[in-house]
TORNU-671734 format. One line per 8 residues: number of its first residue (from 1); for each residue x negated, y, z negated of N, C-alpha, C. Coordinates in pm, whole numbers. Atoms other than C-alpha are relative to their C-alpha. Example, Ala and Ser with C-alpha at 12.3 -4.5 7.8 and 13.67 -1.06 7.14 Angstrom:
TORNU-671734
1> -89/-119/0/-1230/-450/-780/-90/120/0  82/-119/6/-1367/-106/-714/77/109/-73
This chain:
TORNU-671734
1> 45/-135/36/1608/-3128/9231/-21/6/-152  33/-60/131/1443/-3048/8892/143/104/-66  -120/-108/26/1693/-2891/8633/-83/159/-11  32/-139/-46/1626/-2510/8591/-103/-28/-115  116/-61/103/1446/-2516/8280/-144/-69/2  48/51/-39/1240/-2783/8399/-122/81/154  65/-84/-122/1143/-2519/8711/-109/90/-72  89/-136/57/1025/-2286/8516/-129/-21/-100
9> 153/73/60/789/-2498/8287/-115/-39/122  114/68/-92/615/-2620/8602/-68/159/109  26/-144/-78/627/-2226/8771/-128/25/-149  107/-53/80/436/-2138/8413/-163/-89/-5  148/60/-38/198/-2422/8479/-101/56/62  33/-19/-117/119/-2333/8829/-57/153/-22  47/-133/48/49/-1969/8677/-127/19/-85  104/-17/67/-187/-2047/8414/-113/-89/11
17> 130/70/-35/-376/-2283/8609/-74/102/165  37/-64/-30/-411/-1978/8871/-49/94/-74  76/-85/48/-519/-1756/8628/-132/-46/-29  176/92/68/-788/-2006/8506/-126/5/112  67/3/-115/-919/-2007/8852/-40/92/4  41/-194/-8/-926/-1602/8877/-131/-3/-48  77/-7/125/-1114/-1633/8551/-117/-57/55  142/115/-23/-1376/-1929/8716/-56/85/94
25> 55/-23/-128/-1395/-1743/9051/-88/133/-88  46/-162/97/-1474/-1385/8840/-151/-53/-35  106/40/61/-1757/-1569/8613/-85/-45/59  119/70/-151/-1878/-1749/8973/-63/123/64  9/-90/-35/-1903/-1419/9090/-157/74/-9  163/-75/61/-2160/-1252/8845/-135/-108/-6  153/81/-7/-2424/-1547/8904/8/-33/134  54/49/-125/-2347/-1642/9270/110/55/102
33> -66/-18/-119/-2243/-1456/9588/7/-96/95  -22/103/-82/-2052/-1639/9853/-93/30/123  90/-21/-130/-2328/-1526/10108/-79/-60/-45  170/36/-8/-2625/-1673/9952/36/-143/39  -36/143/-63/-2718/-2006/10071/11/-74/-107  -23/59/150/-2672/-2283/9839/-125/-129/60  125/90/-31/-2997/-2437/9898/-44/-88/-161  41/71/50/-3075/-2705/9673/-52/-97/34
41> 168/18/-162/-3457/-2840/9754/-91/-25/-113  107/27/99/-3751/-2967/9627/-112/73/70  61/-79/-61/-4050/-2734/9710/-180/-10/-37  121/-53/12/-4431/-2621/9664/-31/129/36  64/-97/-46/-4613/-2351/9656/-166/8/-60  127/4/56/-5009/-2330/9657/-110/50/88  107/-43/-71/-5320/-2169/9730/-132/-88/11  140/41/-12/-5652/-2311/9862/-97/30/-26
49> 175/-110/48/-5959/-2179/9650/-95/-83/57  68/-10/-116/-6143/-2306/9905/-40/68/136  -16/-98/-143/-6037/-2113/10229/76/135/-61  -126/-113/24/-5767/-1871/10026/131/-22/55  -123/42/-55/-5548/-1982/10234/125/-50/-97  -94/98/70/-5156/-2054/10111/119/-34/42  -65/41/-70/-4894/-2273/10144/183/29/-108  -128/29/12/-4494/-2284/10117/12/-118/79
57> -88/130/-64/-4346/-2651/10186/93/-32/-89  -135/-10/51/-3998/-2758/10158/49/-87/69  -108/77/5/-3742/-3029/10195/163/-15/-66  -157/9/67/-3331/-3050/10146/49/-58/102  -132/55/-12/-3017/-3160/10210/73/96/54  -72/-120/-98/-2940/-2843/10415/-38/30/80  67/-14/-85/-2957/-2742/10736/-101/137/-28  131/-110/-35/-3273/-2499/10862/-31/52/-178
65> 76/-72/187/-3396/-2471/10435/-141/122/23  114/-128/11/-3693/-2251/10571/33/108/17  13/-124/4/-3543/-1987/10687/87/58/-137  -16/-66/168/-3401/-1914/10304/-90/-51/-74  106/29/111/-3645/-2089/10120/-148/72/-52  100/-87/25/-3975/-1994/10207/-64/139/60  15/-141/-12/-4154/-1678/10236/-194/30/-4  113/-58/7/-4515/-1547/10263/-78/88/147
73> 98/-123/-95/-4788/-1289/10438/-111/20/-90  117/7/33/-5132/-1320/10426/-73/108/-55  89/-63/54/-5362/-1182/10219/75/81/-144  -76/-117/112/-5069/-1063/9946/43/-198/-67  -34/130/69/-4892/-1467/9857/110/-27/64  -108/102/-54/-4618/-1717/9917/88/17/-131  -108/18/88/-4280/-1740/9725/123/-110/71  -116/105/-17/-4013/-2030/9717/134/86/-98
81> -121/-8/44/-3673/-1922/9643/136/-115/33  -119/159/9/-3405/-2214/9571/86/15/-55  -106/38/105/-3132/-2369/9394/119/142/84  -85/-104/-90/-2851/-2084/9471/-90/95/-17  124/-101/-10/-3090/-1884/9643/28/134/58  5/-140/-21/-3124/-1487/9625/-125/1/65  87/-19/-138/-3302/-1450/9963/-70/152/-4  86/-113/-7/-3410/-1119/9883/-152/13/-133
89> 115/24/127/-3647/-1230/9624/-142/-47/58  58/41/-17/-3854/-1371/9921/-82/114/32  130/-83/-24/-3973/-1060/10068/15/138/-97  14/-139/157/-3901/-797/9775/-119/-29/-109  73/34/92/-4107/-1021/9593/-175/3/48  82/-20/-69/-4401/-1032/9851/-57/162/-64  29/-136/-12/-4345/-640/9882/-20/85/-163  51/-3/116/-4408/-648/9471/-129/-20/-27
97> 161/61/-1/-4736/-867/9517/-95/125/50  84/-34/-93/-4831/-654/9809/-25/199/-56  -1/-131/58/-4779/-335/9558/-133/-19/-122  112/51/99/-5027/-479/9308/8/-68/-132  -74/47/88/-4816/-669/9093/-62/-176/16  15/167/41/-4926/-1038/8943/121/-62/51  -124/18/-6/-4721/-1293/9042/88/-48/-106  -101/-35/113/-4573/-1281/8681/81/45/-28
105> -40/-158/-15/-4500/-949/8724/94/18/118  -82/24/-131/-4339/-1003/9051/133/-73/-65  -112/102/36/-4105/-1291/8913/54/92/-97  -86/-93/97/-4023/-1095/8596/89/95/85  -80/-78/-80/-3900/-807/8806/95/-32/38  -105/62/-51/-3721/-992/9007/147/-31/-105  -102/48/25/-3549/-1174/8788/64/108/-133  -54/-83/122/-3508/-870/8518/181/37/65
113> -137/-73/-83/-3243/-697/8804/76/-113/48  -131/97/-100/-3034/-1030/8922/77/-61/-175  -48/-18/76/-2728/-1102/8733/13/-213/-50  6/180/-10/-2757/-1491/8848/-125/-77/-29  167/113/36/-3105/-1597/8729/17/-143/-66  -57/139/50/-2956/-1846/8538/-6/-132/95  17/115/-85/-2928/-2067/8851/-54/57/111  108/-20/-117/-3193/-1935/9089/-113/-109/-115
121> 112/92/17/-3518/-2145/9088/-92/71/110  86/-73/-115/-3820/-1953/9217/-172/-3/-24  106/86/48/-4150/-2034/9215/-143/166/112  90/-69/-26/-4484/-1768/9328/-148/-8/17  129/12/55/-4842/-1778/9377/-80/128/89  74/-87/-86/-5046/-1482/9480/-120/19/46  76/59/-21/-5329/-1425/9633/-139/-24/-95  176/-5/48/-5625/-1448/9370/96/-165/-93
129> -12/113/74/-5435/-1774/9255/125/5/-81  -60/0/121/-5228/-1677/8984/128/-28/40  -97/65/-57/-4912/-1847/9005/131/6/-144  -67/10/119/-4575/-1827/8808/109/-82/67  -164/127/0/-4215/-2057/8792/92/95/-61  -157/-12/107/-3830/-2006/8657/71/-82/79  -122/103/-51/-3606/-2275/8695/126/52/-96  -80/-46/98/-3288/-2135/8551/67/-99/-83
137> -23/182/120/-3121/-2352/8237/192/-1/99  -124/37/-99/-2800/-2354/8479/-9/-25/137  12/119/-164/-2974/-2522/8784/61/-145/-47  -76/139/-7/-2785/-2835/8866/-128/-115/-54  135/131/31/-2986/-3178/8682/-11/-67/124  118/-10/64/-3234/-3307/8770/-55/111/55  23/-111/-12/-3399/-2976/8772/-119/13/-86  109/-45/60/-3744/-2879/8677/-141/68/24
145> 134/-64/-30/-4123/-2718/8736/-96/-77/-59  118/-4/16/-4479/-2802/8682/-108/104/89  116/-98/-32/-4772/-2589/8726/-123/-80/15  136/53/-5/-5132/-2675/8801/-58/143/69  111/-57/-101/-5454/-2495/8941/54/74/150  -91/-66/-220/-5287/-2230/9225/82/-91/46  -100/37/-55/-5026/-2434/9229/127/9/-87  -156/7/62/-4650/-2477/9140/110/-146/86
153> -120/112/-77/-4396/-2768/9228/119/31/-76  -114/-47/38/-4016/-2708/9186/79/-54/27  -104/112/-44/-3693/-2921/9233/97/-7/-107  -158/-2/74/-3325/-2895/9145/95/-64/86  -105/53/-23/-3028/-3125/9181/-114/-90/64  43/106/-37/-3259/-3430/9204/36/-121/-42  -18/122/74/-3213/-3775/9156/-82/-77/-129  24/7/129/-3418/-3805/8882/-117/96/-46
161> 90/-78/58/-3656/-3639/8684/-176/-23/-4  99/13/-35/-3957/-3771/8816/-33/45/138  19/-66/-173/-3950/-3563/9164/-143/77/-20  102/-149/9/-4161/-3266/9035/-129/-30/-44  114/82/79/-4427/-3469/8810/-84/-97/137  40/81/-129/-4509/-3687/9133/-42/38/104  2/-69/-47/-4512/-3405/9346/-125/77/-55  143/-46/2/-4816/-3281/9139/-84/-10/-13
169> 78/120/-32/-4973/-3606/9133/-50/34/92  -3/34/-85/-4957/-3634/9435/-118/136/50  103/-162/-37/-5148/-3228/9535/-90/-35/-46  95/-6/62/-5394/-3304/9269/-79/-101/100  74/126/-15/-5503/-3652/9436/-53/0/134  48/-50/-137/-5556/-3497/9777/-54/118/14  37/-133/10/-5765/-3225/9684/-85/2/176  98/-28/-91/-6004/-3327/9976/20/-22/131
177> -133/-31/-153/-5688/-3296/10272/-39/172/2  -28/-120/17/-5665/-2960/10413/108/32/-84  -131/-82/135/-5357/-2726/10226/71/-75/78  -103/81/-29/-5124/-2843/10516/56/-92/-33  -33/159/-4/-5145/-3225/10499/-16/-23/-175  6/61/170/-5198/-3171/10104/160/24/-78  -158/1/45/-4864/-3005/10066/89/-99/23  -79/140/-38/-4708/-3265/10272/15/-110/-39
185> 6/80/89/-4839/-3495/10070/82/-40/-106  -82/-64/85/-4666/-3352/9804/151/4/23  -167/23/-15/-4342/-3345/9930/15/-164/69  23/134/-45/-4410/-3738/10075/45/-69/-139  -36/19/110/-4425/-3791/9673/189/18/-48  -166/-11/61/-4094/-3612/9603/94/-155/55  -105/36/-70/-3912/-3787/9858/-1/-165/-97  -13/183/64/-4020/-4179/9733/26/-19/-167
193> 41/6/111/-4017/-4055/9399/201/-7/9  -126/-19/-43/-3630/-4036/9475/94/157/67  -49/-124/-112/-3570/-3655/9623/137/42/-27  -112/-61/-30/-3284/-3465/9672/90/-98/-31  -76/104/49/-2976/-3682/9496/95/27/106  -106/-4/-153/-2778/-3610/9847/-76/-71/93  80/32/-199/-3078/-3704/10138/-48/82/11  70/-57/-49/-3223/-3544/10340/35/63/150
201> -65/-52/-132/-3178/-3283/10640/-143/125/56  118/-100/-46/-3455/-3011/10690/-119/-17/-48  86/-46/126/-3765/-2909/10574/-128/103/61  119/-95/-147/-4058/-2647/10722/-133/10/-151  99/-36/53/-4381/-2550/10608/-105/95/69  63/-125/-21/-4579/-2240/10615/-114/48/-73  155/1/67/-4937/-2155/10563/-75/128/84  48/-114/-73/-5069/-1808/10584/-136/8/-62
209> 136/11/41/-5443/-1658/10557/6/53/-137  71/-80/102/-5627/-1538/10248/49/99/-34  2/-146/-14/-5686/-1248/10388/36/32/118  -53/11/-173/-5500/-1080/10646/-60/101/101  40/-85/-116/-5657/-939/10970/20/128/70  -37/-89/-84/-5659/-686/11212/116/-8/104  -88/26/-74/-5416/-888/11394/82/-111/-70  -121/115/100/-5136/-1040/11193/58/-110/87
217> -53/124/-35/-4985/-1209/11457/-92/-112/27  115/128/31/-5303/-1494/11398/23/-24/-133  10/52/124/-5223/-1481/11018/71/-113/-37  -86/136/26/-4947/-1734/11006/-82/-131/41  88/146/-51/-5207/-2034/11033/113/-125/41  -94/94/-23/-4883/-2285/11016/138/39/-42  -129/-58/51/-4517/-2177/11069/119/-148/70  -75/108/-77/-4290/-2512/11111/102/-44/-27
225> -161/18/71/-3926/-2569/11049/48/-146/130  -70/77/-24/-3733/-2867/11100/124/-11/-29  -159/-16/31/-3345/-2769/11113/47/-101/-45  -82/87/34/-3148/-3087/11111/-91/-143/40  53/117/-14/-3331/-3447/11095/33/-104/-55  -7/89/80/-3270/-3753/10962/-125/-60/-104  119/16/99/-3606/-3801/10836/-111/111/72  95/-129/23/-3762/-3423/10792/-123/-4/15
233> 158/-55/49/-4090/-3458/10662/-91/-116/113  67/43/-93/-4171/-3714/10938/-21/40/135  -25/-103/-123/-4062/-3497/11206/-120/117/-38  122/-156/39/-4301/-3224/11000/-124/-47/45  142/28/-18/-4592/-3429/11007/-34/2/174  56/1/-176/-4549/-3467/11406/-74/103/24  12/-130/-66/-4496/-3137/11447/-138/56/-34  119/-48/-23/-4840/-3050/11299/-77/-78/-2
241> 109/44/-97/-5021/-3291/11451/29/65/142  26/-15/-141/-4907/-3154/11782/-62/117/-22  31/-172/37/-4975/-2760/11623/-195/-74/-3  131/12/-4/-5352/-2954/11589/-18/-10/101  55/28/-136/-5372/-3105/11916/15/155/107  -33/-131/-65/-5254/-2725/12064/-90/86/-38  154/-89/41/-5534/-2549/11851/-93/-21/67  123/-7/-91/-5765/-2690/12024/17/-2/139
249> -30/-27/-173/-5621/-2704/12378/9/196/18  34/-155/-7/-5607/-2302/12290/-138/54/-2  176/-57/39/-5986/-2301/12153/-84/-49/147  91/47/-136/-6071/-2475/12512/46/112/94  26/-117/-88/-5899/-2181/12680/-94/91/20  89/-118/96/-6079/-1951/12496/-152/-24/60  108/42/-92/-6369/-2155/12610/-26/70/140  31/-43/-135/-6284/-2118/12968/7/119/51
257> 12/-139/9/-6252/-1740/12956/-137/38/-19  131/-89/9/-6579/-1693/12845/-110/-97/85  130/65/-141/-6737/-1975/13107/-57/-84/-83  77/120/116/-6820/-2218/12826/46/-104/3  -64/100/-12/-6750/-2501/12988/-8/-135/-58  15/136/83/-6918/-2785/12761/111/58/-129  -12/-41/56/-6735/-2630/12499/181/-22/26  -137/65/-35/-6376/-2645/12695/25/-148/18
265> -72/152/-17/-6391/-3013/12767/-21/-57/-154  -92/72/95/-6456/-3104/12420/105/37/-35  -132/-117/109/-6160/-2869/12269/108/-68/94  -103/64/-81/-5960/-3059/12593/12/-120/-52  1/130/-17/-6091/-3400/12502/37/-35/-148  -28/2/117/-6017/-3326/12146/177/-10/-7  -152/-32/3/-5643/-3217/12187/24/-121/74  -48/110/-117/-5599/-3472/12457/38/-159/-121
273> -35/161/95/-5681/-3783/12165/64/43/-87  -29/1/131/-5494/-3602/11895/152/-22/52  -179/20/-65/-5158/-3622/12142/-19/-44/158  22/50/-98/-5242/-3850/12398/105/-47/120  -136/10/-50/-4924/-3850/12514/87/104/115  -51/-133/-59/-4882/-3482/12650/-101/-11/166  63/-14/-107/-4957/-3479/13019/-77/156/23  54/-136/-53/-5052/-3090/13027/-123/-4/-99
281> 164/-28/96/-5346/-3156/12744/-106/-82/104  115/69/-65/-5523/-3455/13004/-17/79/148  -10/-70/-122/-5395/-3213/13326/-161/113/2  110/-91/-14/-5641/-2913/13177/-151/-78/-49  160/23/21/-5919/-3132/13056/-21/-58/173  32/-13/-125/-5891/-3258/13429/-79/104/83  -3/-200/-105/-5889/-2875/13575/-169/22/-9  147/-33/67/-6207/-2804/13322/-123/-103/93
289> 70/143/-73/-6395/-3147/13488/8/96/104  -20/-40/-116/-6293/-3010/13820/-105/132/52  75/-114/-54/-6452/-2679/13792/-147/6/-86  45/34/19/-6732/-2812/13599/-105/-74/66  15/69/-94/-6800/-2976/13933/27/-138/3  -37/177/-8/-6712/-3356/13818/160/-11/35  -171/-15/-109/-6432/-3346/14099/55/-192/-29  -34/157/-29/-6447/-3766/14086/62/-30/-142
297> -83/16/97/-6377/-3753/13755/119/40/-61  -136/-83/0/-6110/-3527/13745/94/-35/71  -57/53/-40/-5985/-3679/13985/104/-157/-39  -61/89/100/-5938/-3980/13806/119/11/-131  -74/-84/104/-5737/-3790/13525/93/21/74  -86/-74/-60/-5518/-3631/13795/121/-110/93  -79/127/-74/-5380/-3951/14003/111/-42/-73  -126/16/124/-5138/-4080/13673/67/107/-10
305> -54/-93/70/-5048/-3750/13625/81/58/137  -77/-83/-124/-4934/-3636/14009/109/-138/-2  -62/133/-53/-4822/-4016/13974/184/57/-48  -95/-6/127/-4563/-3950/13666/59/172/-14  -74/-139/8/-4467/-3543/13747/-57/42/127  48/-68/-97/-4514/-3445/14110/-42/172/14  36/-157/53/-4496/-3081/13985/-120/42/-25  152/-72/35/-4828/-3079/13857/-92/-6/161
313> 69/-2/-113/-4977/-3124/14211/49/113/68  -60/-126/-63/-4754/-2848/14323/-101/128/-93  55/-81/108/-4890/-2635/14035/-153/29/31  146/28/-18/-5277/-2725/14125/-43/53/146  54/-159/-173/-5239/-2542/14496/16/80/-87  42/-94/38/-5195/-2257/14297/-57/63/-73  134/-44/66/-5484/-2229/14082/-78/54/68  143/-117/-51/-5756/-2088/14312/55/99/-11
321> 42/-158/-71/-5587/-1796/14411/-9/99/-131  46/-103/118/-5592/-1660/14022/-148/-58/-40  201/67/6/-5949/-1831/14003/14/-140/-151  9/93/70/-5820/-2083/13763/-62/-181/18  63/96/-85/-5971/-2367/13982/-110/7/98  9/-74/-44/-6218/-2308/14118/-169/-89/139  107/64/-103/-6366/-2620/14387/-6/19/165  -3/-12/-140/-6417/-2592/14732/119/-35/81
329> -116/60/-86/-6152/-2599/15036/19/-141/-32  16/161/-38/-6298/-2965/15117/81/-101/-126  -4/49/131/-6268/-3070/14713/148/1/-24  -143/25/7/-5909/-2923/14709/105/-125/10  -75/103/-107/-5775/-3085/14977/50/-153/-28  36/98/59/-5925/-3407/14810/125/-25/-136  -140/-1/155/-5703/-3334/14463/124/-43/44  -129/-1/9/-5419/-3235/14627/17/-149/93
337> -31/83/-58/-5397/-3577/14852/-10/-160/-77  -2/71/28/-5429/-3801/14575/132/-105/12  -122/104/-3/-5170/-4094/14592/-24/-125/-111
């Protein structure tokens, strides 16, 4: 047992290394609530003065980073919020743009009223282009911005200081990719350039119109999150190649609604080679063939496919009776008895 006076030097320790803490937690306080996420991410944000169109893409070391990171609605702009991120900056800041505010003017705002700007990292571009940054000087190193032409790249707590510079290489050198596959690009750069000094775990990307419609729910041109992955941005790129091969298996519906049937088999035969893999993209360019009258050829399409999911033959009796099929008894009969 310690003698007494010995107790009491180590009780005054144990006191003024809790107060010190008080003191840290207090000063943690006024720059970062324990609710926000602690997203630290390398990002983009950019518009297409080509279509108008713009994008938010994003990669980290945390799970689901899109739903705090990015943010946009067509026809007003996109915003990245990072580093310890104040999530209300994504759509306050929108609902600034969408008031008639630059996105200068937007960011200033923002960051006039938060007490933590210091380590937020937030990045803007609205829609006629104009685009602003703040990386705060108390984001974790490597930490930094570049700007270009309607664009912005952003990245804190990286492994080195060539993430962000590479990242706008990389946008510039693919001007003649759509926005999607140009952002992606862009974050393809970060990652080899060395990325996130933890890895890698999420990343989404989001691409709304110009200008927005009569019907918003069409404005989100590309909304794609990848929660937890081991390798994100390769999982991203799937995912919108399949979001391509599905555009057009939608633009062949669309087709067959209005009876435009040369018109549905390419938009089938299109989706079909961009994911040649999906049995329900070669099932409807089948269907289309079928009621097209090239039953032999449809047929051909349909044999592998009753082979490898008996379901779809179940499924194919009940097309006539909503008129989605639309060949003779005899022809049926024929489908459904393939082997």
């Amino acid at each position: 047992m310690p003698p007494f006076s010995s107790f009491f030097s180590l009780r005054r320790l144990l006191v003024a290394g809790a107060l010190l803490l008080t003191a840290a937690a207090a000063h943690a306080q006024q720059v970062y609530a324990y609710h926000d996420p602690f997203a630290h991410t390398f990002s983009i944000v950019a518009r297409d003065a080509k279509t108008g169109d713009m994008a938010v893409a994003v990669q980290s070391h945390w799970f689901s980073v899109g739903t705090a990171v990015s943010w946009g609605e067509a026809g007003v702009g996109v915003v990245a919020t990072q580093s310890f991120v104040n999530k209300s900056f994504g759509p306050r800041g929108l609902a600034l743009l969408k008031s008639g505010k630059t996105a200068q003017q937007a960011l200033d705002e923002l960051l006039a009223t938060d007490d933590g700007r210091d380590v937020r990292q937030v990045a803007i571009v609205d829609s006629k282009g104009n685009v602003a940054t703040h990386t705060g000087k108390k984001c974790v190193d490597m930490a930094g911005h570049q700007q270009g032409p309607q664009f912005s790249v952003q990245a804190n707590m990286m492994l080195n200081a060539t993430v962000w510079p590479a990242m706008a290489t990389a946008y510039e050198q693919n001007a003649a990719q759509p926005l999607p596959e140009r952002v992606l690009a862009a974050l393809d750069a970060a990652q080899v350039a060395g990325g996130d000094i933890r890895g890698r775990q999420s990343a989404a990307l989001l691409v709304v119109r110009g200008q927005a419609s009569n019907a918003p729910w069409d404005d989100r041109v590309v909304d794609l999150r990848v929660e937890d992955n081991p390798a994100p941005l390769k999982e991203l790129r799937r995912l919108l190649q399949l979001q391509r091969a599905y555009d057009h298996m939608n633009a062949g519906d669309l087709a067959v609604e209005k009876n435009d049937m040369p018109t549905a088999v390419r938009e089938y035969q299109a989706a079909e080679k961009a994911f040649p893999q999906n049995l329900e993209m070669r099932y409807w360019h089948a269907i289309t063939l079928a009621n097209k009258g090239q039953v032999a050829e449809a047929k051909k399409l349909l044999l592998p496919i009753f082979k490898q999911e008996p379901n779809w033959r179940t499924l194919t009796e009940r097309l006539p009776k909503v008129g989605l099929l639309t060949v003779s008894e005899a022809e049926l009969k024929q489908i459904l008895a393939l082997k």
